[in-house]
C-alpha positions in Angstrom: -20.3 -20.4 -9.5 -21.6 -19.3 -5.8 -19.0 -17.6 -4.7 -16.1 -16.0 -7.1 -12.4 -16.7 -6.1 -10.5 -13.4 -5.3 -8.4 -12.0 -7.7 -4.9 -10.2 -6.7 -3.2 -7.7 -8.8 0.2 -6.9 -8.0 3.2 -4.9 -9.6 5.0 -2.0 -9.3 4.4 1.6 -9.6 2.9 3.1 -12.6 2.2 -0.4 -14.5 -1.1 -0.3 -15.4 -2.5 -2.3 -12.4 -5.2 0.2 -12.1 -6.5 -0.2 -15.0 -5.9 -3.7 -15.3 -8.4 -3.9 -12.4 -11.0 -2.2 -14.3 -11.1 -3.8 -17.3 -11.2 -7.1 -15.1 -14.4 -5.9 -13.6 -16.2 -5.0 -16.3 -15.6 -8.6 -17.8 -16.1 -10.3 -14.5 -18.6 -8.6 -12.3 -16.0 -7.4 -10.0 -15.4 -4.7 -7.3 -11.9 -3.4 -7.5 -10.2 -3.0 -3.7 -7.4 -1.1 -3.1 -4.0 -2.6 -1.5 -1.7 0.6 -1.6 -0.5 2.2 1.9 -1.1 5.9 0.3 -4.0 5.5 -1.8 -6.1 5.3 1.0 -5.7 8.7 2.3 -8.6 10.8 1.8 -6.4 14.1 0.9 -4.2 12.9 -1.8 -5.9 11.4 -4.2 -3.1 13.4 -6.9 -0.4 12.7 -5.7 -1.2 9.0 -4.6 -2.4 8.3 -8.2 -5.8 7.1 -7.1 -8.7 6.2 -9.5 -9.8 9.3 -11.3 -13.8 10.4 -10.2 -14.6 8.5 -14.0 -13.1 5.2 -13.4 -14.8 4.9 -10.4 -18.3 5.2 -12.0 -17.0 2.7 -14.3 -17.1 -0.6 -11.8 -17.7 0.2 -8.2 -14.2 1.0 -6.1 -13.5 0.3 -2.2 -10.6 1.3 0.4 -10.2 4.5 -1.9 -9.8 7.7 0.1 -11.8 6.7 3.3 -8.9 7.6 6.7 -8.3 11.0 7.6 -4.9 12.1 7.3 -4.2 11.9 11.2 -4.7 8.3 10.6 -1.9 6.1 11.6 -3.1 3.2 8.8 -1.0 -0.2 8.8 -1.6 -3.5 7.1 -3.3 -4.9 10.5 -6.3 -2.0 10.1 -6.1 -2.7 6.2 -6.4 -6.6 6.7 -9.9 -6.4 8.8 -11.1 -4.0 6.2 -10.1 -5.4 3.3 -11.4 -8.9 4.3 -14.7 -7.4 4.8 -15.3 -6.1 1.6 -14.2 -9.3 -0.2 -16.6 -11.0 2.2 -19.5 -8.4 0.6 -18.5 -8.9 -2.8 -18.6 -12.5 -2.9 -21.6 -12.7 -1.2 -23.1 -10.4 -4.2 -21.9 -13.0 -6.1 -19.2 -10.1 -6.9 -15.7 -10.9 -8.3 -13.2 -9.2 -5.5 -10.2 -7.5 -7.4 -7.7 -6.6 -4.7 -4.8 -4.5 -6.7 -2.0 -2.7 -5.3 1.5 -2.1 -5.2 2.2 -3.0 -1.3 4.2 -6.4 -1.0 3.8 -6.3 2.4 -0.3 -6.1 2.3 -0.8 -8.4 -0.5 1.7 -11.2 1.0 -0.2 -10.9 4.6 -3.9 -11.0 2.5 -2.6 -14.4 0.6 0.0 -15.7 2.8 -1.3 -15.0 6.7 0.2 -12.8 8.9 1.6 -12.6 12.2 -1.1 -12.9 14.9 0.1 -9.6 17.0 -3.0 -8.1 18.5 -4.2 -4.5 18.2 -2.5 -2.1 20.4 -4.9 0.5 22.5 -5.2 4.2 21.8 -3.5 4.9 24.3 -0.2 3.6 23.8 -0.4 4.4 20.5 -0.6 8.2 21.7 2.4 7.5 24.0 4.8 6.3 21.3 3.7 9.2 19.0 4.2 12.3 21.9 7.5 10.5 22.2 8.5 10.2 19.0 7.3 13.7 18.4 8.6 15.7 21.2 12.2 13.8 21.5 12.8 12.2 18.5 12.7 8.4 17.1 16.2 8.3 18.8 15.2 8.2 22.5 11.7 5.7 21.3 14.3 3.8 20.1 16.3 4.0 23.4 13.4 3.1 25.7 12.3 0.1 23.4 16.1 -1.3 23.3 15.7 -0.6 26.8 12.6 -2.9 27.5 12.7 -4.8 24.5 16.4 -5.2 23.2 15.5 -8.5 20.9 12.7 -6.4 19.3 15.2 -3.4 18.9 17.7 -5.4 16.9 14.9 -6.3 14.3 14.6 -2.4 13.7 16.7 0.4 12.4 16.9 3.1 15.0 15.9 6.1 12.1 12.6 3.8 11.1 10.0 6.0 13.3 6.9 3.9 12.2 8.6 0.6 13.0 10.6 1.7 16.2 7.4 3.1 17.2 5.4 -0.2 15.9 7.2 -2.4 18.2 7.6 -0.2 21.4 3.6 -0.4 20.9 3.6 -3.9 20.5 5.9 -4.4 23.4 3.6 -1.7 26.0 0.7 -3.7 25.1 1.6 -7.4 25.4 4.6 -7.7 27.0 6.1 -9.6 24.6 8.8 -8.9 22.1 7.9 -8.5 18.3 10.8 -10.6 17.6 8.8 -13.1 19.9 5.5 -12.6 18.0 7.1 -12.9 14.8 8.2 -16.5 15.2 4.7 -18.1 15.8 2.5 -19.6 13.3 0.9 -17.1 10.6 -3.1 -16.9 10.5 -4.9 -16.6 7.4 -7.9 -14.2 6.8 -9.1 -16.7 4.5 -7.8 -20.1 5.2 -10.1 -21.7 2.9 -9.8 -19.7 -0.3 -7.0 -19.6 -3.1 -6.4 -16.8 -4.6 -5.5 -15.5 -8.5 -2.7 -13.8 -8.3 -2.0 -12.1 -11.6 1.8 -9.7 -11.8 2.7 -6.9 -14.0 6.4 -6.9 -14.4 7.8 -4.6 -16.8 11.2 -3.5 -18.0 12.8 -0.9 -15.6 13.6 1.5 -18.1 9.8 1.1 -19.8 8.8 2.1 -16.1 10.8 4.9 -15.4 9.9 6.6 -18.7 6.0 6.0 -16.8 7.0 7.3 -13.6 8.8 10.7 -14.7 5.3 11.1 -16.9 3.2 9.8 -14.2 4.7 12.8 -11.7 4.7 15.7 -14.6 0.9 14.6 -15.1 0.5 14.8 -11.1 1.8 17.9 -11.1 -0.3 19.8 -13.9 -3.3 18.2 -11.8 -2.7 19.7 -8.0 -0.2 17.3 -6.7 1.2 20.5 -4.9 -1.8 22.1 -3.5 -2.3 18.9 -1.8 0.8 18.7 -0.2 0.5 22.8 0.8 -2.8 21.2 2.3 -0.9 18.7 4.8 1.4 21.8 5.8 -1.6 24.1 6.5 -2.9 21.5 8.7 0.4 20.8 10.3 -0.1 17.0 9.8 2.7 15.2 12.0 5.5 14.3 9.6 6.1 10.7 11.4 2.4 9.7 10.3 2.1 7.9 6.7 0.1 9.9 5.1 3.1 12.6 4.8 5.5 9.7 3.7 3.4 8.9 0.5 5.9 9.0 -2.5 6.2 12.9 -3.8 5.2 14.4 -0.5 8.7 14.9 1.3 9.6 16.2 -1.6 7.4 18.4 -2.3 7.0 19.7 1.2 10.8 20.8 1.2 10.1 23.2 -1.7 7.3 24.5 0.1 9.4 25.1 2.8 11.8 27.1 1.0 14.8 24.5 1.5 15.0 23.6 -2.4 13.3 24.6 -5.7 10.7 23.4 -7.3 12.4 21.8 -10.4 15.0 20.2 -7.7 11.8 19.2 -5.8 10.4 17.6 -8.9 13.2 16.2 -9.8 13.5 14.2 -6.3 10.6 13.0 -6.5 10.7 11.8 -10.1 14.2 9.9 -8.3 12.7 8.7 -6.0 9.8 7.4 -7.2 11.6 5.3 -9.7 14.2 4.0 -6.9 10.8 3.0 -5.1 9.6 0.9 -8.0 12.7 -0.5 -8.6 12.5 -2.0 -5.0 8.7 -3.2 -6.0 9.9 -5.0 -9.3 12.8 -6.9 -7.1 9.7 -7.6 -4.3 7.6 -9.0 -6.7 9.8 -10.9 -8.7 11.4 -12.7 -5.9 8.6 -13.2 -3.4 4.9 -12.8 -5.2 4.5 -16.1 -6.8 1.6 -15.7 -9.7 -0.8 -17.5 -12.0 0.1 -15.3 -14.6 2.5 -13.1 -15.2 2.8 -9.8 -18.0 6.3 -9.4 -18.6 5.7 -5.5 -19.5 3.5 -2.9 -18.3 -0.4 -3.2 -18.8 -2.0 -0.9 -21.8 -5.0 -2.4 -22.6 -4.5 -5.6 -24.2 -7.5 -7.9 -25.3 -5.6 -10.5 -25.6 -4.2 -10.6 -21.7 -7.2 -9.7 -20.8 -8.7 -12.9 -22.8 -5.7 -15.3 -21.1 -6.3 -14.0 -17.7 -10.0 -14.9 -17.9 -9.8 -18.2 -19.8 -7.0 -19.2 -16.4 -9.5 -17.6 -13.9 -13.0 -19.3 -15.2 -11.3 -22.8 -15.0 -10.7 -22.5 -11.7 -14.3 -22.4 -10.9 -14.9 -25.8 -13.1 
């Protein structure tokens, strides 16, 4: 084959897509590239359950811990990255393994997205001094002001998407209501993808995610979070939304305890994948489907690759 077809991993939290990617790579020449929001974050590898220093000398990893924390990453600056390194892979005759648990990322890599252009830096410093020194309440105001159809498509407590569309609307001076009903464009037009989902029973997976945090935990998921108070990251920026850090931070900040903290996030994390499983089983449609969590099983692994190699006959 000249060029490998893209593989896409995608399931919820905690259910073995990680590893799944892996194990794909060693049996396929791939590089594994990351498609979660938080696990890009250079400062929380812990907490965002990134791939440990040992799996990454394993099969080689990319989008892993590469923005600083001040970084306001979305799924446009994702996109252009992402697409370059499955560009570089398959031109090393590489297979690209693109795994994650963001809907929203993986359906814009496969499906197109909407063809909004980049804002500047400096409207993108406006809408943040505004949401930080008055609140996402009067963004919202001066977007509903400006841009009332773009307003409705928001909830007025959503800072990154209030701010996301006043940007959208200071730069181009059209609505993203407008933007959002032309035609989608595709990173890759001409390539199908192998989309592969990990859909395991809800109870399996919070049973995982209640481990997962205790495990997180023992390993310096709190120092991290003390970090991103030290440095007085802004608390509308993602990096601070990643699931476990709110909670974490309010025990730090003496408003709960830690074993109400924990607890939190252990909720919360499971309320999270619960709204993964309904994403994925409703909207990513998948060559192949594991109707549990991944744990290592040669004879998935086996399936998967017999599906993928006949694509390339």
């Amino acid at each position: 084959m000249s060029q490998n077809i893209p593989i896409v991993i995608g399931g919820p939290t905690a259910s073995g897509k990680s590893q799944l990617a892996i194990d794909l790579a060693l049996e396929l020449n791939g590089v594994v590239i990351n498609a979660d929001a938080s696990q890009v974050y250079k400062s929380i590898p812990v907490i965002a359950a990134s791939p440990s220093a040992e799996d990454k000398q394993k099969v080689p990893h990319r989008l892993y811990e590469y923005l600083d924390d001040e970084v306001n990453g979305n799924v446009v600056t994702w996109l252009e990255d992402a697409a370059a390194e499955i560009r570089k892979a398959r031109q090393q005759a590489k297979t690209p393994i693109i795994v994650g648990g963001g809907g929203l990322y993986l359906d814009n890599l496969i499906n197109g997205t909407t063809p909004i252009p980049e804002t500047n830096q400096e409207i993108r410093a406006e809408a943040l001094r505004i949401s930080e020194q008055n609140g996402v309440a009067e963004l919202y105001k001066l977007l509903a002001a400006v841009d009332p159809a773009g307003a409705a498509m928001v909830k007025p407590t959503d800072t990154t998407r209030v701010r996301r569309a006043y940007e959208i609307f200071r730069g181009t001076g059209i609505s993203i209501a407008d933007w959002f009903t032309r035609p989608m464009i595709k990173k890759f037009p001409d390539i199908r993808f192998f989309v592969i989902k990990l859909m395991p029973l809800k109870t399996d997976l919070d049973l995982r995610c209640n481990l997962r945090f205790d495990i997180m935990m023992a390993n310096g998921a709190l120092e991290e979070v003390r970090h991103l108070l030290e440095k007085n990251v802004s608390p509308d920026l993602p990096v601070m939304k990643a699931q476990g850090v709110p909670d974490l931070a309010a025990f730090l900040r003496g408003e709960v305890s830690r074993q109400e903290a924990t607890e939190n996030a252990k909720l919360h994390t499971r309320q999270y994948a619960k709204r993964q499983l309904t994403w994925f089983r409703n909207k990513l449609e998948a060559d192949i489907t594991l109707n549990g969590c991944y744990g290592g099983e040669a004879d998935f692994i086996n399936d998967v690759k017999k599906q993928y190699k006949m694509l390339h006959k």
